[in-house]
C-alpha positions in Angstrom: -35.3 110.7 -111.8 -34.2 113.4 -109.3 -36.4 116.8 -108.6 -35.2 119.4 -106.2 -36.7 122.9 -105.3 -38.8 124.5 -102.7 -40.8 122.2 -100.3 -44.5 123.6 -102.1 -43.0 123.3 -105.5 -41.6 119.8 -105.1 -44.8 118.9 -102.9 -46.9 119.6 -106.1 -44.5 118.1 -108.1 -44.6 114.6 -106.1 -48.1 114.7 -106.0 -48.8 115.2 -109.4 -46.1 112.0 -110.3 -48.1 109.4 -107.6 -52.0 110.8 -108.9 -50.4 109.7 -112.7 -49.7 106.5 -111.7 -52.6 105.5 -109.1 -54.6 106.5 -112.6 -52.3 104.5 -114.6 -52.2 101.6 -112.4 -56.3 101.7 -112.4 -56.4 101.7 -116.0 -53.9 98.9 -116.3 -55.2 96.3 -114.2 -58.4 97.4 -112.3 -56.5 98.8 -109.0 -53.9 100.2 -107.5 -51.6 99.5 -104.6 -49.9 101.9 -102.5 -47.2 101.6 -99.6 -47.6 104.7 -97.9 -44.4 106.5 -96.1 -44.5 107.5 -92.4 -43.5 110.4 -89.9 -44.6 113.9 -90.6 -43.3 114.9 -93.7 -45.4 113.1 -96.1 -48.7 114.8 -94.2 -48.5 118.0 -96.6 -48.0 115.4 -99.7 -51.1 113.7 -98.6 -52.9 116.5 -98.4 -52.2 117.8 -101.8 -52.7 113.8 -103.2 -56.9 114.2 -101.5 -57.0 117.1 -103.8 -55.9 115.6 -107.0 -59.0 115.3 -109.6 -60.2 112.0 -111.4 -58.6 109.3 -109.4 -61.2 106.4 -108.3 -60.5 106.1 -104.8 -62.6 103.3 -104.5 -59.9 101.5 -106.4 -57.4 102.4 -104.4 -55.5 99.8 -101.7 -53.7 101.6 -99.2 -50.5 99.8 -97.4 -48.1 100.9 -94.9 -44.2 100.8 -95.7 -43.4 100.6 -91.7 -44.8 101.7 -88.5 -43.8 102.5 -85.1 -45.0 100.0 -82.2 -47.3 102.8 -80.5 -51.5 102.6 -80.3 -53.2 103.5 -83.1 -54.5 106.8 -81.7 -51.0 107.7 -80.5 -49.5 110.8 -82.2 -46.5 108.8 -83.6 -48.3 106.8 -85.3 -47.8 106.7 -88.9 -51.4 105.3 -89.5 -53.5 108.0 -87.6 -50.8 110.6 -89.8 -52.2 109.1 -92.8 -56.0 108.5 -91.3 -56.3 112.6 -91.1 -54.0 113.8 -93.9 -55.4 111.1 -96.4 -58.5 108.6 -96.0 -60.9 111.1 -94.2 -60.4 113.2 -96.9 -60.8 110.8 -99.8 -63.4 108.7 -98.3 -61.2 105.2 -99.3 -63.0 102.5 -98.4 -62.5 100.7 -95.1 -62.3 97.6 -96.8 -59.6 98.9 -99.0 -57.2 100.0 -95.8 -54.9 98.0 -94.7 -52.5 99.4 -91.6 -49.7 97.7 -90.1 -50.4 95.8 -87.2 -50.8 98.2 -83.7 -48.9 96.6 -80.8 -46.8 97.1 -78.1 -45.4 93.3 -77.6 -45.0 90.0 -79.0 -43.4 92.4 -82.4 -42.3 89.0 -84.5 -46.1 88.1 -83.9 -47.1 90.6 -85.3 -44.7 90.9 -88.6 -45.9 87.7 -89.4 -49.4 88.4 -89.1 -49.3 91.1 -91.4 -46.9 89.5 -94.3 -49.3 86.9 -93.8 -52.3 89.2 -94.9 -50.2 90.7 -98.3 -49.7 87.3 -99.1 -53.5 86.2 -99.0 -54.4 89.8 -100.9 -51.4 89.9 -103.8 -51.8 85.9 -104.3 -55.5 87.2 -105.5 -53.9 89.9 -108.0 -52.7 89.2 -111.9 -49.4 89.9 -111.5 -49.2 90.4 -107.8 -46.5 88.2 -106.9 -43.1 88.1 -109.0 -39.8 86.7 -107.2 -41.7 85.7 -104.5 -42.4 89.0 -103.2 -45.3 91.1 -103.6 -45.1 93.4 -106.7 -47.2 96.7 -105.9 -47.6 99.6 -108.1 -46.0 102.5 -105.5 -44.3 102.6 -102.7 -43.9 106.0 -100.9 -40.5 106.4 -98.7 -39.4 108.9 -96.5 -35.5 109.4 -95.7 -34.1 110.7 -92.3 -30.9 112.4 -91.6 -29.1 109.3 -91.6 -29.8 107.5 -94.7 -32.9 105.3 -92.7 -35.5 104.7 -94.7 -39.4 102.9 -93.9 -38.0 101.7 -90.9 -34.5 100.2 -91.8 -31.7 101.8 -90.3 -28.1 102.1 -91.3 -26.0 99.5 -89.3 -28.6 97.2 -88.9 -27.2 94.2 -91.4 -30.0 91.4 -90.3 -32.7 93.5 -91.8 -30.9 94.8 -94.6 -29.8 91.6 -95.6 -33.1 89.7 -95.1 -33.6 87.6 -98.3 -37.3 85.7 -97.5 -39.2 87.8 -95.3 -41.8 90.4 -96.2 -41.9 92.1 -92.9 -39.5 92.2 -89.8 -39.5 93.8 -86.7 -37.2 96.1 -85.9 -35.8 97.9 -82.3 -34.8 101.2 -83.7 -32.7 102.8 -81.2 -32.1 106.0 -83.1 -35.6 106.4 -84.1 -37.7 109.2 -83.3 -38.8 108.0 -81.1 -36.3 104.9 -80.0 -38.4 101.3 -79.7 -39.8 98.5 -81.6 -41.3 99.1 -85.5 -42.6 97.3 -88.2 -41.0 97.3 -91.8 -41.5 96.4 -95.1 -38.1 94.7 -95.9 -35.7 95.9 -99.0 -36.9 92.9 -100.9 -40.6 94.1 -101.1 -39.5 97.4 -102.0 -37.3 97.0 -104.6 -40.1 94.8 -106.5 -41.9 97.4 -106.5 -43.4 99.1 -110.4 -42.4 102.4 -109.0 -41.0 104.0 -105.5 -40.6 107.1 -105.0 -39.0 109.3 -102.3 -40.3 112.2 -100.6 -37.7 114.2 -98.9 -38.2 117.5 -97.3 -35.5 119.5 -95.1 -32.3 121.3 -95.3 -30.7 119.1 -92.8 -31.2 116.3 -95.0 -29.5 117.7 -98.6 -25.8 116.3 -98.1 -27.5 113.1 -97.8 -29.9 112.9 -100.1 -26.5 114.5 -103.0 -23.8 112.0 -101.7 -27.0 109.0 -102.2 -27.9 110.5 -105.6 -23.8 110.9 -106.5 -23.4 107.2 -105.2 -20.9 108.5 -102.6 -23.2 106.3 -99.8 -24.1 103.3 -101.3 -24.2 101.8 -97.8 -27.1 103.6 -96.9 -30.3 102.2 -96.4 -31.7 104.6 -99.2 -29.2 104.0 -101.3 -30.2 100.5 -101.2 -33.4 100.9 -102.7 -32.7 100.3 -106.3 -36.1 98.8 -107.9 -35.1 95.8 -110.0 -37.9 96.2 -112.7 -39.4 99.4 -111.7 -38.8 103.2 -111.6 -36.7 104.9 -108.7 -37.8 108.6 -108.5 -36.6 111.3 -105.9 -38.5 114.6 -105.0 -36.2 116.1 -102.6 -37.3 120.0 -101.1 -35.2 122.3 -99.4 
């Protein structure tokens, strides 16, 4: 599925699609699971997604799709963007919050550590493992400029080609800003029930057209094609 129009109508729009299926996921199997997208776009989505009535927080499990090697009170960091835009307003258990690793060394460490931690919690779930890779219910992605997406960046074959591993680390040297991140690899995502991009900017619309055409299907986010899931696009100019 593909939606495009303004940023506040596609905001809405995106919103209203990730509150169906929290609810939906709830009613199916007790809880839900959500990989939630970095930067600064997704802040308004969030936002709009603490407004959205009748969804059970409590039963909500909230994941990171990648995050940037910085402190966890650092203005890049994608969990504090979440922490403000999201949980404070929702009042999501602490229990049910579970961020990427913060570090500034030892990166591979800390991949580890973290795909070690899904593996203890979606071991636990009916359903939560197919393929040998977690299955959860949505997974939020952003999409920059250059066809990156979570934190796996065009040109970068080891981690788009990673067959076993949840989680690598990754020195992203056309990040903003350049260093070491955390990422949810193309396996994980592409086992998830649904994913769902969130893209907002003018800059980004020849892009986000030659992915949808299949004009760049070398392109990190043309990559993500769920293998038993849904693949839906919310793109605003």
């Amino acid at each position: 599925m593909f939606r495009t129009g303004t940023e506040e109508n596609i905001s809405v729009e995106a919103a209203d699609a990730i509150a169906h299926r929290i609810r939906q996921a709830i009613t199916n199997h007790g809880c839900c699971t959500l990989g939630l997208a970095g930067g600064n776009s997704p802040r308004k989505l969030y936002l709009l997604l603490a407004g959205m009535p009748s969804i059970s927080w409590s039963s909500l499990m909230l994941f990171w799709g990648d995050e940037r090697c910085v402190p966890e009170n650092d203005a890049d960091s994608n969990y504090r963007m979440a922490f403000e835009s999201l949980i404070v307003q929702t009042g999501i258990p602490e229990n049910n919050i579970f961020p990427m690793p913060h570090v500034t060394e030892n990166h591979d460490n800390a991949a580890r550590s973290y795909e070690k931690k899904l593996k203890s919690l979606f071991e636990t779930q009916r359903h939560g493992i197919r393929n040998s890779f977690p299955v959860f219910d949505i997974i939020i992605l952003g999409m920059g400029a250059d066809g990156h997406t979570a934190s796996l960046f065009p040109g970068d074959r080891q981690a788009l080609l990673e067959s076993a591993r949840w989680v690598v680390p990754i020195f992203a040297a056309e990040g903003s800003p350049p260093g070491w991140r955390l990422s949810l690899t193309l396996q994980v995502i592409n086992n998830a029930r649904s994913v769902l991009f969130y893209v907002m900017g003018k800059s980004k619309e020849k892009t986000v057209l030659d992915i949808i055409a299949g004009r760049r299907p070398d392109l990190p986010a043309a990559m993500v094609r769920p293998t038993h899931g849904e693949l839906l696009w919310f793109y605003g100019k």
